[in-house]
C-alpha positions as CSV (number, residue, x, y, z in Angstrom):
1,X,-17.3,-62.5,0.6
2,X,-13.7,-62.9,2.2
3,X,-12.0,-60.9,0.5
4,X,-13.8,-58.2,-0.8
5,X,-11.6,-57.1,-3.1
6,X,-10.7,-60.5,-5.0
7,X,-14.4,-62.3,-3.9
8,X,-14.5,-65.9,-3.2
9,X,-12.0,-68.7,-4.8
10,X,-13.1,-69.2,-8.5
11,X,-12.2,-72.7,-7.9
12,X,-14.6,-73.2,-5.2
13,X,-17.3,-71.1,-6.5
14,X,-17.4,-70.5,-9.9
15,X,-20.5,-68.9,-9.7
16,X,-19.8,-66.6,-6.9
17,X,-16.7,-65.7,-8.2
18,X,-18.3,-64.7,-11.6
19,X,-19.8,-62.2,-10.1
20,X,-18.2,-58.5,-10.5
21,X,-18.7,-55.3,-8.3
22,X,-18.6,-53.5,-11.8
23,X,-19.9,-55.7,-14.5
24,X,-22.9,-57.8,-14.8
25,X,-23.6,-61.8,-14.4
26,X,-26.6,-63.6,-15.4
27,X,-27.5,-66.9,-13.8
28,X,-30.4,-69.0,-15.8
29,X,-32.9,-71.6,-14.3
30,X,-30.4,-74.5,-14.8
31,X,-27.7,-72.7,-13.1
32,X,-29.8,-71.9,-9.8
33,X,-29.9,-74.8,-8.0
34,X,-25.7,-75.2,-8.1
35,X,-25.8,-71.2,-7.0
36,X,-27.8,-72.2,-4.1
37,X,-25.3,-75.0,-3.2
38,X,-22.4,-72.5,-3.7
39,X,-24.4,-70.7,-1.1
40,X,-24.8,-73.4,1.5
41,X,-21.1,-73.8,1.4
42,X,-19.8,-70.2,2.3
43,X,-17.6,-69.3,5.2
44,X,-19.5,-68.4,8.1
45,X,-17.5,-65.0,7.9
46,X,-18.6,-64.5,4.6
47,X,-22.3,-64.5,5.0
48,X,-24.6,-62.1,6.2
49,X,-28.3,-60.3,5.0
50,X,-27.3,-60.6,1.2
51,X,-27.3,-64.4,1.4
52,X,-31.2,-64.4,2.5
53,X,-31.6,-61.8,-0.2
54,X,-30.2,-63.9,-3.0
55,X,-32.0,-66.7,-1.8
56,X,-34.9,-65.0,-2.2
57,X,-34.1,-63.9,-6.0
58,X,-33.2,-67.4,-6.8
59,X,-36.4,-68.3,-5.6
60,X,-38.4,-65.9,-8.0
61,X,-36.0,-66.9,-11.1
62,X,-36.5,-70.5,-10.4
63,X,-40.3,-70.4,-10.6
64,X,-40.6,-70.4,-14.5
65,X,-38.6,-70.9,-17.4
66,X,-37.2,-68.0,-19.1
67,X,-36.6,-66.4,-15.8
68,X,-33.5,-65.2,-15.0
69,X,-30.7,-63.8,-12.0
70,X,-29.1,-61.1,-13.3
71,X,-26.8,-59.0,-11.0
72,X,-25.5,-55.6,-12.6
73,X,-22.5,-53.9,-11.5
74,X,-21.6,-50.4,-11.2
């Protein structure tokens, strides 16, 4: 995502720039939908297979309550 050291601008995408190569994030059901739009709003440059992937995730979390995204880092 850009910079691959720092990730996206935490001002621009808080929940994108929660995430951490080495620690963990957890996204609930409510959070989804403004992930997705986080999504829809990346750089060209910063895109590639791992968006359809998350996409897909956030689809699967978003299908019932109690269902989460959870990313774990190193």
């Amino acid at each position: 995502m850009g910079d691959h050291t720092r990730g996206p601008d935490q001002a621009a995408f808080p929940l994108l720039g929660a995430l951490d190569p080495v620690g963990d994030a957890v996204f609930n059901r409510r959070q989804i939908p403004a992930l997705l739009g986080e999504l829809d709003r990346l750089p060209i440059e910063c895109g590639g297979a791992w968006v359809a992937e998350v996409r897909a995730l956030c689809e699967v979390a978003s299908r019932k309550p109690h269902h989460y995204l959870l990313f774990i880092g190193d």
